[in-house]
Structures are given as structure tokens and as C-alpha cells.
RONU-682195 format. One record per residue: residue in one letter; z, x, y of N, C-alpha, C in turn. Coordinates in steps of 0.2 Angstrom, whole numbers, padded with zeros to 4 digits, always signed. Layout:
N
aZXYZXYZXY ...
//
This chain:
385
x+0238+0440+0148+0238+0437+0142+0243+0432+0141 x+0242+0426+0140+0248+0423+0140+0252+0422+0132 x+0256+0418+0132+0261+0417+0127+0260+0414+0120 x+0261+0416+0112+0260+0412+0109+0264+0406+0111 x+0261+0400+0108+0267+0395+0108+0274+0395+0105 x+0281+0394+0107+0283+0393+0105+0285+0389+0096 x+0280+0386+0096+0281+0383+0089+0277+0376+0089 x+0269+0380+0083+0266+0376+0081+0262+0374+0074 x+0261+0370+0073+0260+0367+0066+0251+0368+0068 x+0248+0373+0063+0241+0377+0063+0239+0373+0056 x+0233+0368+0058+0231+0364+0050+0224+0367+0050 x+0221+0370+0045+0217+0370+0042+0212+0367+0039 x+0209+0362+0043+0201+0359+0041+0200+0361+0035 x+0195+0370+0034+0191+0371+0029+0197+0372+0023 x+0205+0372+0025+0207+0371+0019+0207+0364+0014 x+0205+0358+0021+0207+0353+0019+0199+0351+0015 x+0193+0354+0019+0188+0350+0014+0186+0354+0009 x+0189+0360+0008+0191+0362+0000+0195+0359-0003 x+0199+0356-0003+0203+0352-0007+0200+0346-0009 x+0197+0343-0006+0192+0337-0004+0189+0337-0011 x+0183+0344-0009+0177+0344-0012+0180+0346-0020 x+0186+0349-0021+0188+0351-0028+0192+0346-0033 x+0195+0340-0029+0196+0336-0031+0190+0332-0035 x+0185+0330-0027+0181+0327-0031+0178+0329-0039 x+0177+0337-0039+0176+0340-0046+0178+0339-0051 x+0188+0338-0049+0190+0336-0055+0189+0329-0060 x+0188+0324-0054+0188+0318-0055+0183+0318-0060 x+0179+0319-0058+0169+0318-0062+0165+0312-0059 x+0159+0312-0061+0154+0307-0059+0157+0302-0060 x+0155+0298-0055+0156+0291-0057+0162+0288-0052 x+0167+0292-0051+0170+0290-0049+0173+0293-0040 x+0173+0287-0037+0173+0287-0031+0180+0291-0027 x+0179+0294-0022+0186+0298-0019+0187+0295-0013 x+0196+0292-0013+0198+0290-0006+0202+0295-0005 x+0202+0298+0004+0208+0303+0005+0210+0298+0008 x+0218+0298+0009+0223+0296+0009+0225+0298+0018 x+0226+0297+0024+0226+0299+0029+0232+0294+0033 x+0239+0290+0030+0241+0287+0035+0246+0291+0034 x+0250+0287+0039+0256+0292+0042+0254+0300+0048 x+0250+0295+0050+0246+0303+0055+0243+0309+0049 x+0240+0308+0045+0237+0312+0040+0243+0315+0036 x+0247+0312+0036+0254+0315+0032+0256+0319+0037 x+0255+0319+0044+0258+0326+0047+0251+0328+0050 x+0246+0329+0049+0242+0333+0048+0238+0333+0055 x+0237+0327+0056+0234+0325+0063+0226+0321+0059 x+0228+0313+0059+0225+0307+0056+0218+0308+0057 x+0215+0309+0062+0209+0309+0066+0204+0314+0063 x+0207+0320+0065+0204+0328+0062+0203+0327+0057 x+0209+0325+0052+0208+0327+0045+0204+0321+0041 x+0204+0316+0045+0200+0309+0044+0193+0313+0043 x+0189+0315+0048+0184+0317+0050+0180+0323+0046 x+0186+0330+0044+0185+0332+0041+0184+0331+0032 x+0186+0325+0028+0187+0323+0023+0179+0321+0022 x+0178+0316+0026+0171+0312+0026+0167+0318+0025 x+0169+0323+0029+0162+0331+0030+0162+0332+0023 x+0168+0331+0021+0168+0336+0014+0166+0331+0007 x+0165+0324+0008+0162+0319+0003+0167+0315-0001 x+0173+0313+0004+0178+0306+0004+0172+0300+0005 x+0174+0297-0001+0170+0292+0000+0172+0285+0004 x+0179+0284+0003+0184+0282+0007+0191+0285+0010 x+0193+0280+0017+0199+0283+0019+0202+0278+0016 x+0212+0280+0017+0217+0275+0015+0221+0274+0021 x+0223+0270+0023+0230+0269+0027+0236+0265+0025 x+0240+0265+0031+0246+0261+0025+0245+0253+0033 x+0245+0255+0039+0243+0250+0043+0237+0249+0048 x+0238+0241+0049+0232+0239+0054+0230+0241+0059 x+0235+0246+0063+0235+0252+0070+0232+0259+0067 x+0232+0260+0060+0230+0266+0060+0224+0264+0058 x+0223+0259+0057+0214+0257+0054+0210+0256+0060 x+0213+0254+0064+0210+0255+0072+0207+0260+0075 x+0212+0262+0074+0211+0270+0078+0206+0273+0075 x+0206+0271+0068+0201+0277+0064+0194+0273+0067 x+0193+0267+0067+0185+0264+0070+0186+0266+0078 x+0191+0265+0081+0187+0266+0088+0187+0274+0088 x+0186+0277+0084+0186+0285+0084+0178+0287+0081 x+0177+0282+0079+0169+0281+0076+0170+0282+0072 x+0174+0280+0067+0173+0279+0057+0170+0273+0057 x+0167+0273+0052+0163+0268+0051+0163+0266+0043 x+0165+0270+0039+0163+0271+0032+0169+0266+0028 x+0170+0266+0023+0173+0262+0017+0179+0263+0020 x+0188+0260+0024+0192+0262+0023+0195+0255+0022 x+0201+0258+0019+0207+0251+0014+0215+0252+0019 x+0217+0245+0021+0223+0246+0026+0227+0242+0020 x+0235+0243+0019+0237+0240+0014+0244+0237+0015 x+0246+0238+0023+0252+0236+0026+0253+0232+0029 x+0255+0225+0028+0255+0221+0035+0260+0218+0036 x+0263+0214+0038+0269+0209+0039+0267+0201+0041 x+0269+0197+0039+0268+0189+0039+0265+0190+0049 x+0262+0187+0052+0260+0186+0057+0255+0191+0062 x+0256+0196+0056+0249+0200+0060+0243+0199+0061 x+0240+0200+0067+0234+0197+0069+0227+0204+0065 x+0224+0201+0059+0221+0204+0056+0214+0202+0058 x+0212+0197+0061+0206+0197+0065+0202+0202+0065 x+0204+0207+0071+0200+0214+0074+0197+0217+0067 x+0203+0219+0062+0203+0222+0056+0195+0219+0051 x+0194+0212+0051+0190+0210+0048+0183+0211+0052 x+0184+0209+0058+0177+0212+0062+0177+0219+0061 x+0181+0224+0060+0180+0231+0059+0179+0231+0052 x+0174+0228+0049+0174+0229+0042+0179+0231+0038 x+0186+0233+0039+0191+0237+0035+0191+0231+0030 x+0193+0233+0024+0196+0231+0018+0203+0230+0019 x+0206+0223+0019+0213+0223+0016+0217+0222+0010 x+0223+0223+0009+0225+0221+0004+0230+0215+0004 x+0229+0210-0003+0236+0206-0001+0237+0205-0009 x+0244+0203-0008+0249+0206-0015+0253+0197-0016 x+0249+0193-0009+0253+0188-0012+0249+0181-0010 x+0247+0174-0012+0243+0169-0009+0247+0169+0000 x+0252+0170+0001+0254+0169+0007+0250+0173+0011 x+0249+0181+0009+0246+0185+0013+0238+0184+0012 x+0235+0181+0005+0229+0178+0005+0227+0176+0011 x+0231+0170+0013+0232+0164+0016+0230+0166+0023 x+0233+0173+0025+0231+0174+0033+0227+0178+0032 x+0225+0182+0028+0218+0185+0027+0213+0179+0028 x+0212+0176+0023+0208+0170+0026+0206+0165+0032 x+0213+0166+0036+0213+0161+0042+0209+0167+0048 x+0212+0174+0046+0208+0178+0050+0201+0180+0048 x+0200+0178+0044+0192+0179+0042+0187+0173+0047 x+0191+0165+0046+0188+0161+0052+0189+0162+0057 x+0193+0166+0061+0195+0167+0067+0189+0172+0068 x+0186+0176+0064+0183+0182+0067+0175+0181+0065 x+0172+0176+0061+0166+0170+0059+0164+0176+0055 x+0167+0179+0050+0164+0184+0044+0169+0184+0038 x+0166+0184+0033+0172+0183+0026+0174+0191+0027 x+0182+0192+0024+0184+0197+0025+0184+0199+0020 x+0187+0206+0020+0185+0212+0013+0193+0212+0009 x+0194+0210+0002+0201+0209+0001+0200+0213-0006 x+0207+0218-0005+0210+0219-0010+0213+0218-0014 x+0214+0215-0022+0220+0210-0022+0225+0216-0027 x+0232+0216-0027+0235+0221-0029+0241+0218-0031 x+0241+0222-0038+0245+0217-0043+0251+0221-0044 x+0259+0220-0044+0264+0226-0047+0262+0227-0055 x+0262+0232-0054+0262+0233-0063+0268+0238-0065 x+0273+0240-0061+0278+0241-0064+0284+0245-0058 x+0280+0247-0053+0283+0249-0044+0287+0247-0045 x+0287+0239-0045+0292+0235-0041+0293+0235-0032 x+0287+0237-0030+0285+0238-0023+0282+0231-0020 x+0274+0233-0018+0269+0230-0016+0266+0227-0024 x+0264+0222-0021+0257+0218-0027+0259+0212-0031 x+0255+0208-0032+0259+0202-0037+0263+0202-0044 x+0268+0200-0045+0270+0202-0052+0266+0199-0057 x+0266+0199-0062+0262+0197-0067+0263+0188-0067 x+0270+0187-0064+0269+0179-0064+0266+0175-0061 x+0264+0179-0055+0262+0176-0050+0253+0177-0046 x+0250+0183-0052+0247+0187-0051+0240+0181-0053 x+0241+0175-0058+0235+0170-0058+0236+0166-0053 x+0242+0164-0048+0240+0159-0044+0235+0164-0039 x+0237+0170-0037+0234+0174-0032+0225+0174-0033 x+0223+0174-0039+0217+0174-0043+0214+0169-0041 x+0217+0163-0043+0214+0156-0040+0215+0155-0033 x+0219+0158-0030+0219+0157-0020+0210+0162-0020 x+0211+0169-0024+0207+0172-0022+0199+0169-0024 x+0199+0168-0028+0191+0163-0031+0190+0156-0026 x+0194+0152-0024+0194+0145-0019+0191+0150-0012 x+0196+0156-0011+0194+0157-0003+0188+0161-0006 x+0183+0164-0010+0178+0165-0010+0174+0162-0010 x+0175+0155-0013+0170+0150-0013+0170+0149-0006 x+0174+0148-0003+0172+0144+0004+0171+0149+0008 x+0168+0156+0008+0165+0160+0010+0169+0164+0018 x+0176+0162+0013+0182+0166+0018+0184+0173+0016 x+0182+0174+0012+0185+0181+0008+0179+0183+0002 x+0177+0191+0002+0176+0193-0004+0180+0200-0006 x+0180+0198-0013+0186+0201-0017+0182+0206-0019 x+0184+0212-0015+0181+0217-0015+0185+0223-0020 x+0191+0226-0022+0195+0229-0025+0200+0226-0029 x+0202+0228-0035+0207+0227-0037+0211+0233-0039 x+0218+0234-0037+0222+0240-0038+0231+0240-0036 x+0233+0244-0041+0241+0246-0043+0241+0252-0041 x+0247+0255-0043+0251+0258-0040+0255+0261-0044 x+0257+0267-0048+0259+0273-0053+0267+0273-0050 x+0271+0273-0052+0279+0274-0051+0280+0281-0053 x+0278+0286-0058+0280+0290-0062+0272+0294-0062 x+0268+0294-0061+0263+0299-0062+0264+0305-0061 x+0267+0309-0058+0270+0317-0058+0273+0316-0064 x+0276+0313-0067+0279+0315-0075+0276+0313-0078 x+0269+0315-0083+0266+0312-0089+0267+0310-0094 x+0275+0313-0097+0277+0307-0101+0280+0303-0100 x+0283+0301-0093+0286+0294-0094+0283+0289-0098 x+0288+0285-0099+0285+0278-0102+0283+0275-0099 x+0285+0272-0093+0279+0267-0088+0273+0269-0087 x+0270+0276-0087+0264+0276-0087+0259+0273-0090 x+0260+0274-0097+0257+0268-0103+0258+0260-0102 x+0264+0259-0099+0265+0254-0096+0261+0250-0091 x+0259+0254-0087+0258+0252-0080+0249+0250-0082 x+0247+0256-0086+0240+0254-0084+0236+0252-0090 x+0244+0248-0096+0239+0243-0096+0240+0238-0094 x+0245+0236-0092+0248+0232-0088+0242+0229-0082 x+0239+0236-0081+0233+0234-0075+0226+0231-0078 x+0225+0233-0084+0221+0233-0086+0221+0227-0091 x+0226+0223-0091+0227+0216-0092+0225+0213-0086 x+0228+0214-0081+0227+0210-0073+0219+0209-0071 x+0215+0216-0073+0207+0217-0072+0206+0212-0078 x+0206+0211-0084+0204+0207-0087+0207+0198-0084 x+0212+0198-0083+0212+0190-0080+0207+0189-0075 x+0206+0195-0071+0202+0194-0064+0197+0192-0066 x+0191+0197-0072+0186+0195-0073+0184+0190-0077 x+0189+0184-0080+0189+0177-0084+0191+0175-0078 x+0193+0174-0070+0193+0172-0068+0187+0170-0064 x+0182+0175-0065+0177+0175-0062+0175+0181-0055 x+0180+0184-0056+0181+0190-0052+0178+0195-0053 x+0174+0199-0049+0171+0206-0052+0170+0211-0046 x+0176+0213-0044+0174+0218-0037+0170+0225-0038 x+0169+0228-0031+0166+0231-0033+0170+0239-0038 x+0177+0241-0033+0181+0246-0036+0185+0243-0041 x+0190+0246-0044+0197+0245-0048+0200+0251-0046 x+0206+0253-0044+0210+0259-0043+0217+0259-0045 x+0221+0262-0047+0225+0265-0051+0230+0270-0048 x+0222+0277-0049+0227+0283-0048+0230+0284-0041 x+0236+0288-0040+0235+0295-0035+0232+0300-0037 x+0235+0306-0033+0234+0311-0034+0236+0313-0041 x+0242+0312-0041+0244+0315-0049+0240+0314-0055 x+0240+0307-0055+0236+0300-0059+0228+0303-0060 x+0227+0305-0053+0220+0308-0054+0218+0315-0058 x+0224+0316-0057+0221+0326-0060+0225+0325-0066 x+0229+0320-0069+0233+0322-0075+0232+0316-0080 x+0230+0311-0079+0229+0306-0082+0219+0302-0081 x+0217+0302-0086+0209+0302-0084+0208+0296-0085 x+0212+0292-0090+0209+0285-0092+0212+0280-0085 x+0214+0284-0083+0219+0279-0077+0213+0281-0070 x+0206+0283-0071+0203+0284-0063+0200+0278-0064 x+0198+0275-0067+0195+0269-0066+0190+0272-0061 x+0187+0266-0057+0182+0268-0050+0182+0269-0043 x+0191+0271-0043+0191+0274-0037+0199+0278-0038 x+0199+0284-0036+0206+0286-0035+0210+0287-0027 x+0214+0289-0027+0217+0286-0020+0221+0294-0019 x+0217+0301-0017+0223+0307-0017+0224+0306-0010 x+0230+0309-0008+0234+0309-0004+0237+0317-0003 x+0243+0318-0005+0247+0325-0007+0242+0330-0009 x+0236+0329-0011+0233+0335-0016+0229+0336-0012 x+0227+0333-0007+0220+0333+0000+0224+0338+0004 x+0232+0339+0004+0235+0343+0010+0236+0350+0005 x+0232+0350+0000+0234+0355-0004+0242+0356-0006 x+0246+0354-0008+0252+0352-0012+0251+0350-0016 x+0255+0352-0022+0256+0350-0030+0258+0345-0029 x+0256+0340-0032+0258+0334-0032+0261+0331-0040 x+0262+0336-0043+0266+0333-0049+0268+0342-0051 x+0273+0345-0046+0275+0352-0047+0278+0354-0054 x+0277+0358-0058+0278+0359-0067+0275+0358-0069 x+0269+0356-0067+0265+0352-0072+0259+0358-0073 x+0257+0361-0080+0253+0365-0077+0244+0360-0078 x+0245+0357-0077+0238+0352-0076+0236+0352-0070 x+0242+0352-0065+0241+0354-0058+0241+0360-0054 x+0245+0364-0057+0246+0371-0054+0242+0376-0055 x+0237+0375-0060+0231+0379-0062+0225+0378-0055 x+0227+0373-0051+0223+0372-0044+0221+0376-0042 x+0218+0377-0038+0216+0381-0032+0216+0375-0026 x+0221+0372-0025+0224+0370-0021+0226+0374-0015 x+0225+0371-0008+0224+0376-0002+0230+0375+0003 x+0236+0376+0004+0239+0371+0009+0236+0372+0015 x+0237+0368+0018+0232+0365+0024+0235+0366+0031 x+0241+0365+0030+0249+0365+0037+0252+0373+0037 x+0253+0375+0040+0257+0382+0042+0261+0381+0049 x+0267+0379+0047+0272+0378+0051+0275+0387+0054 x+0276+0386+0061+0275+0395+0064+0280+0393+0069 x+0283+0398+0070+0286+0397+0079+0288+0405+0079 x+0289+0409+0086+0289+0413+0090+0297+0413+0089 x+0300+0419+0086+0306+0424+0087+0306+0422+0094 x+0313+0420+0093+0315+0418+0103+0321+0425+0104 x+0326+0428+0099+0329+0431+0099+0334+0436+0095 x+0335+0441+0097+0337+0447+0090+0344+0448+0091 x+0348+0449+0086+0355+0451+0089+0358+0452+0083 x+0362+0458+0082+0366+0462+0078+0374+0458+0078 x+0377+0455+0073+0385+0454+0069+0388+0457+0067 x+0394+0459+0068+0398+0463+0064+0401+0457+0058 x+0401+0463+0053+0405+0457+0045+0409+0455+0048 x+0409+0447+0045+0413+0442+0047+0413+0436+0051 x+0406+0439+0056+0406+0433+0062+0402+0427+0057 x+0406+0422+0060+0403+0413+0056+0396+0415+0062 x+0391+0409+0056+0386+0408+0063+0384+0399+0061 x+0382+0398+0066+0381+0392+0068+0386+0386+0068 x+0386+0381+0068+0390+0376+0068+0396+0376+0061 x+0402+0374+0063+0407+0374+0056+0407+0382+0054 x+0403+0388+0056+0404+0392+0054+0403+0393+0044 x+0398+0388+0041+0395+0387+0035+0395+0395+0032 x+0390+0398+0037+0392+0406+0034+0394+0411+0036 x+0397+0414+0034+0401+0424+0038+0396+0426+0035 x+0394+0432+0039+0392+0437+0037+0396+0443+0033 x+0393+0446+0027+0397+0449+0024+0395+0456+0026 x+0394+0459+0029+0393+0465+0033+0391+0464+0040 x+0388+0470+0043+0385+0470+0048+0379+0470+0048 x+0376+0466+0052+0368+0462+0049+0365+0461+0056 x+0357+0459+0055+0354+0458+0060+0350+0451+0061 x+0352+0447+0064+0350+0439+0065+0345+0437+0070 x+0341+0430+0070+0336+0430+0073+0335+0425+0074 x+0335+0421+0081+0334+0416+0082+0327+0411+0083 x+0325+0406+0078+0323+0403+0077+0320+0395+0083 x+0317+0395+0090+0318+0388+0092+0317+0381+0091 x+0316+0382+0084+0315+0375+0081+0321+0370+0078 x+0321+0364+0078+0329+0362+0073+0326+0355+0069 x+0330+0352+0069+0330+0345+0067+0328+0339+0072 x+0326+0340+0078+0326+0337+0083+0316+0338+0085 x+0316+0344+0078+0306+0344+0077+0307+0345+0072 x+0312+0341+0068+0309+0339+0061+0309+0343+0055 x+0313+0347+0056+0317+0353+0052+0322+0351+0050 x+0323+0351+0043+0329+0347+0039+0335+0351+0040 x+0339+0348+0041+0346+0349+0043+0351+0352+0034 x+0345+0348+0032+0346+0352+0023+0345+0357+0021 x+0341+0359+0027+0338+0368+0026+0344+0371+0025 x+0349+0369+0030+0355+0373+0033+0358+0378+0025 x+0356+0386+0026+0359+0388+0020+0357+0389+0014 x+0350+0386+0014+0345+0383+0008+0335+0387+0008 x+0335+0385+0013+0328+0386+0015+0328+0394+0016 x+0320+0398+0016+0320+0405+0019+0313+0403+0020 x+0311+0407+0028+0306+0408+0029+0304+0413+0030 x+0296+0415+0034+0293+0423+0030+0292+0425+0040 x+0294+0432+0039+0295+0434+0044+0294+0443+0043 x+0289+0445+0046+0288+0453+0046+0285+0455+0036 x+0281+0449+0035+0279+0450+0027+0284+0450+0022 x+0291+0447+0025+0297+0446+0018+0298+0442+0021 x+0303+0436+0017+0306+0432+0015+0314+0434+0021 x+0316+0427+0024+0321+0427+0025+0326+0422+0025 x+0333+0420+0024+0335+0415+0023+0338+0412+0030 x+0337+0407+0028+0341+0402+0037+0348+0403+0033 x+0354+0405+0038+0361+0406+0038+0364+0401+0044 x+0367+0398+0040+0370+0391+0045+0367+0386+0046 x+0372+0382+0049+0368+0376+0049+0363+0374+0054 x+0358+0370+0053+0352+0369+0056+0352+0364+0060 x+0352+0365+0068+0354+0362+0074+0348+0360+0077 x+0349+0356+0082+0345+0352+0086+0337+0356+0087 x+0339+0360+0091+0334+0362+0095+0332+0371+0089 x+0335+0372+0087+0335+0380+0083+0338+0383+0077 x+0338+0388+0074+0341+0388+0068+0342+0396+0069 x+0344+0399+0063+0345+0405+0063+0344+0410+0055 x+0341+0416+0055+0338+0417+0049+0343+0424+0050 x+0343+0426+0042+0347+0433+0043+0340+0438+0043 x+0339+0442+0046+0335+0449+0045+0336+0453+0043 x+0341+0456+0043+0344+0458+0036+0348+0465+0041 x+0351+0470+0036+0357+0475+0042+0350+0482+0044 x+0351+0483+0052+0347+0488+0052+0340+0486+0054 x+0336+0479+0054+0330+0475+0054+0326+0477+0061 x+0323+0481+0060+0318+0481+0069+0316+0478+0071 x+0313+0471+0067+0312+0467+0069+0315+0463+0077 x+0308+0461+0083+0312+0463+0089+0310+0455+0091 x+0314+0453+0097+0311+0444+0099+0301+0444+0099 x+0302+0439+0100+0293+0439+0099+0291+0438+0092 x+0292+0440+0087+0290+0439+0081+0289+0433+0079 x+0283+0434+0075+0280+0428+0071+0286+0425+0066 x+0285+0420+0066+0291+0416+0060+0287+0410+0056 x+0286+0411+0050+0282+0406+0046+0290+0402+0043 x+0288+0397+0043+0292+0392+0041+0289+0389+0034 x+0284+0389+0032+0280+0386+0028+0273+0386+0028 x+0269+0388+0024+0262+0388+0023+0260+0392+0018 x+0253+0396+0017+0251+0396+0010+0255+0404+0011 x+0254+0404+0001+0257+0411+0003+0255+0418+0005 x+0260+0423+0004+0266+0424+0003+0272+0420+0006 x+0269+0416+0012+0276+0415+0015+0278+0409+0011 x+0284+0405+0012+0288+0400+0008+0283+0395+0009 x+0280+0390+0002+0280+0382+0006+0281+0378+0005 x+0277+0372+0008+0283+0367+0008+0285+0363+0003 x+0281+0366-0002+0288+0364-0009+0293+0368-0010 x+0292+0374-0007+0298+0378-0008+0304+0374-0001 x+0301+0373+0001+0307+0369+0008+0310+0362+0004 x+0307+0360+0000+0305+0353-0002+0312+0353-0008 x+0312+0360-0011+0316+0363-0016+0323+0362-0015 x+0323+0366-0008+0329+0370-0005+0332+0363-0003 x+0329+0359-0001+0333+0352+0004+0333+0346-0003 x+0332+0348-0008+0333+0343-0013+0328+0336-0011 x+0320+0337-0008+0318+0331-0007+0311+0333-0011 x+0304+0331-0008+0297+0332-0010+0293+0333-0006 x+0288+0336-0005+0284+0341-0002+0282+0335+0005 x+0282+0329+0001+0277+0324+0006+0284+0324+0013 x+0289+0324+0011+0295+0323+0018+0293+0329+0023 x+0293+0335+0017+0293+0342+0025+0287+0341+0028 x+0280+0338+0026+0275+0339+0031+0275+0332+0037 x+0276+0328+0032+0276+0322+0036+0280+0321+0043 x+0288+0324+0043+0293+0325+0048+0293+0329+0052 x+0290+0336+0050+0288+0340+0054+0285+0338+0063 x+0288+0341+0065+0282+0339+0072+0288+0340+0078 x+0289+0334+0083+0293+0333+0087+0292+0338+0093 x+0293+0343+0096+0289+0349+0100+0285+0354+0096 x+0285+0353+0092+0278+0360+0087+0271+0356+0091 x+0268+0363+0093+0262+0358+0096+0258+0361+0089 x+0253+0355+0088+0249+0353+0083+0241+0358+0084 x+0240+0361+0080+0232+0365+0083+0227+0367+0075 x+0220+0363+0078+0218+0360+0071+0211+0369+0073 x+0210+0371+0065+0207+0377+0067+0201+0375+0060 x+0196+0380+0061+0190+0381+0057+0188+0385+0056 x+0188+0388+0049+0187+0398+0048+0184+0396+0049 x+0176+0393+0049+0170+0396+0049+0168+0394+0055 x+0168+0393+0060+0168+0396+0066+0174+0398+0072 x+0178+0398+0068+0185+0402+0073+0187+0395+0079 x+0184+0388+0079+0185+0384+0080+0194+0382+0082 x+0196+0379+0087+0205+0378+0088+0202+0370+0092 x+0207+0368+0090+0210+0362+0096+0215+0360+0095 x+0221+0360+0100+0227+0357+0101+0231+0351+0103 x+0231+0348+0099+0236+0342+0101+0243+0340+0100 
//
């Protein structure tokens, strides 16, 4: 019989196209669902979860680049998906022949949107994106009519059609900030200039996740979840969100490499962060910072080992970390070790907590030697990448 691995990142399909399917629940009719799938599915493994989204009634995918829009058509997608990252001289051609939707936030990026549209003898599919209060991506309000006029001239000459219009929430996990009210009417000033323009695409979009489950006048005709597909609260204290049946999807695992008893007093790991204040029983972890593991943990984070909670003692190294198990712990090498996933054991808000960041860091970074292995409760289905 051979070995478990070492340390792998177990994602769950059928959690993912319940989050899919329950999202779209919340949304209601009428409006359309992108799941959100760049940055390698946030972690997730892009393709799978691409795959399994559509299974479950994503109507569209999201990406943030042109390389990740690729990969999803040569993998056989084929259906509605929006790329929204580019840099001045990207060759967007292929993108336009692959019917992908893009976005531009500026008559420059207009500009080689439309040049790639004649290079590739089809009008391409454009999203025009306006900042309404980011201060990221999108036109500002000053600039947001010359963009209108670029985008109406290149329709006309049958270089582009302006298929979507859509911004971007700064603050949608807090619902009562102020930019919120801000923001969307802010957008919904800019959909009205579009349409005295003479612009009528077919979506508008606005939300996230947050935006989506917490704000309703903000889903307009398509929302964008990301965080909430991987089963994470994406607007945590909120109980609009927490009432979910939200599924995490990721269960970060590794294999007890080692057991060893301390007497009070011995420092462990690097600097010596912590003594032991008795004599105790510690375990070593082969995972560190080197697959992705916050070096924040060190001292902060606990992960679930033998059905209890354990805390990482010291600082969190390269290659491994170390947990306490506590004085007396039978616990032998070999043991399972949950770093994050659904409960009882810690998740990745809880890691998210300990290291002062947000849920989307720990799934996203995770990885580096964790092997990847994608599973399906209903029929006991594994593949490993």
C-alpha cells in the first residue's frame, strides 16, 4: 500500500457546483452568473473548476489575463468568458478569434482592441469599464465620454461591439460604507451616458461576491462571484453572508512527518519565538513558506490534527513548521494534519485571521510542492495535478 502524500491541496468539485448553484439562488431570475476562475481558480486548479462551474449553470467565466483565456478555449470552453488584463502591446488578435470578450478602461486600449479586431477579419467583443470610485482599472468620469465616442466610431466601422458595461466595488464587504452608494450611482450615471450615447450592450455588471449577496440593487445583469464559488465568506461579520451554506472547496492536508517530546524551556524553531512552558509533545509539519504557507502563521495559525485544534509554535520555515500536540499526545508520525478546510478543522479565514490578511491570500498562495487533487463525492472520482 503505498503512501499518503506528503502534502496536498484536496478541492472539491461537488463543493464547488453547490456554491455555483446556491449563489445563483440568491441572485434571482434574471440575472446572469460569472464565476470568477483567474489566478488558477484562485488556487483551485483553473480548468476543473472552470469545468465544473459551467456543470453547475455559470453562465459566464472571468479572468484577469489573455494566457488564462486561452488555456480555458484550447481546453474546449467555449461559452461567454470576459479577460480584463492587458498591457499596451499585447497581441489580442487570438483573443478576438476566440470570441473572448475584452475590456478596455481607456480609448488607447480601445485603440488596439480595434486594430486586433482587423488583424483577425471579426469585430471584437468589448467591455467598456468605467472607475467609479476603485481608483484602479476603468475610465474616470473625465474621460469616460471620450471612451464612448472612441467606442460608438469603432462600432460603426464594424471594428468592435460593445458588448458589456462594468465597474468595480472598493468597499462591498462593509455595507455601510459610503462609497458604496457612491460607486453605483456613480455607474449608473456612466450606463446612462452610454445609452444617449447610443450604446445598449447586452450585460451591465457591478457586483462581486459581496455586492452580489448583500447589495441587490447593485446586480444589475450580470454579477461577477469569485470568493463565494470557493465557498468563503466574502464579506466575514456580515450576517447576510454567514447565514450561507457556503461550502469550502480547498482542504489543505499534509502527513505528520515527525513526533518528539521537549522538556520546559526548550525554544523551537528559528530565533527561538517560543519556549515551551512545560514538557510537551510537538510534531512536525513538512510544509513552510516555500509552498505557500505564511511565514505569518508563525505563532498565530492552528491547525486540526487527531479531531482537535493545534497551534503552530515558532516560526514558520522554508520547507516545515511545527505544531504543539500538547504534554503526553499519542499522537504518532504519520498523522493527518489539516491545515485548513471545512469544518471542525481551522479555515482559511481562520488562517486569514491569524496572519492579519484575507481568505483570497491563503488559497491563492498556497501550493509550491502540495500536490493538487481535484475529487467528486458522487462518484469517488480523484485526479491529481
Amino acid at each position: 500500500m503505498s503512501a499518503p502524500p506528503r502534502a496536498e491541496l484536496v478541492v472539491d468539485l461537488d463543493a464547488l457546483r453547490h456554491n455555483v448553484r446556491l449563489l445563483r439562488a440568491e441572485v434571482g431570475e434574471g440575472v446572469a452568473m460569472m464565476t470568477v476562475v483567474k489566478a488558477d481558480g484562485y488556487g483551485h486548479g483553473m480548468l476543473e473548476v472552470a469545468r465544473a462551474a459551467r456543470e453547475a449553470g455559470a453562465d459566464w467565466l472571468g479572468v484577469a489575463t489573455l494566457d488564462e483565456a486561452a488555456t480555458l478555449r484550447a481546453a474546449g470552453d467555449s461559452g461567454p468568458l470576459l479577460a480584463w488584463l492587458t498591457t499596451p502591446g499585447e497581441d489580442r488578435a487570438p483573443a478576438v478569434v476566440a470570441d473572448v470578450d475584452l475590456s478596455a478602461s481607456s480609448t488607447g486600449e480601445l485603440a488596439e482592441i480595434a486594430d486586433a479586431a482587423t488583424r483577425a477579419g471579426k469585430p471584437a467583443r468589448v467591455h467598456l469599464k468605467v472607475d467609479t470610485g476603485l481608483s484602479r482599472g476603468g475610465a474616470t468620469g473625465a474621460e469616460w465620454p471620450a471612451l464612448l465616442a472612441a467606442a460608438v466610431h469603432a462600432a460603426r466601422e464594424g471594428r468592435v461591439e460593445v458588448t458589456g458595461l462594468w465597474s468595480h466595488f472598493a468597499a462591498s464587504d462593509e455595507p455601510a460604507h459610503r462609497a458604496n452608494d457612491v460607486q453605483e450611482q456613480r455607474f449608473r450615471d456612466a450606463v446612462a451616458a452610454a445609452e444617449s450615447a447610443g450604446l445598449h450592450p447586452r450585460v451591465r455588471h457591478l457586483a462581486n461576491s459581496a455586492a452580489a449577496l448583500l447589495r441587490p440593487t447593485s446586480r444589475f445583469d450580470l454579477v461577477r462571484c469569485g470568493i463565494a464559488s470557493y465557498g468563503l465568506d466574502p464579506a466575514p461579520g456580515q450576517p447576510g453572508t454567514a447565514r450561507l451554506d457556503l461550502r469550502p472547496v480547498m482542504t489543505a492536508r499534509a502527513t505528520l512527518a515527525l513526533v518528539k517530546e521537549v522538556a520546559a524551556g526548550e525554544g523551537v524553531s528559528y530565533g527561538h519565538t517560543w519556549l515551551a512552558p512545560h514538557r510537551t509533545v510537538l510534531g512536525l509539519v513538512p510544509v513552510g513558506y516555500g509552498d505557500g504557507v505564511p511565514r505569518h502563521a508563525s505563532n498565530r495559525a492552528e491547525v486540526g490534527v487527531a479531531g482537535a485544534r493545534r497551534p503552530v509554535r515558532g516560526r514558520v520555515c522554508m520547507d516545515q513548521f511545527v505544531v504543539e500536540l500538547g504534554p503526553g499526545d499519542p499522537t504518532a508520525a504519520g498523522a493527518d494534519v489539516t491545515l485548513f478546510g471545512a469544518a471542525p478543522h481551522p479555515s482559511a479565514q481562520d488562517w486569514a485571521e491569524a496572519c492579519e490578511t484575507i481568505s483570497y491570500e491563503i488559497v491563492t498562495r498556497i501550493g509550491g510542492r502540495f500536490v493538487r487533487r481535484h475529487v467528486n463525492r458522487h462518484d469517488q472520482g480523484a485526479r491529481s495535478s
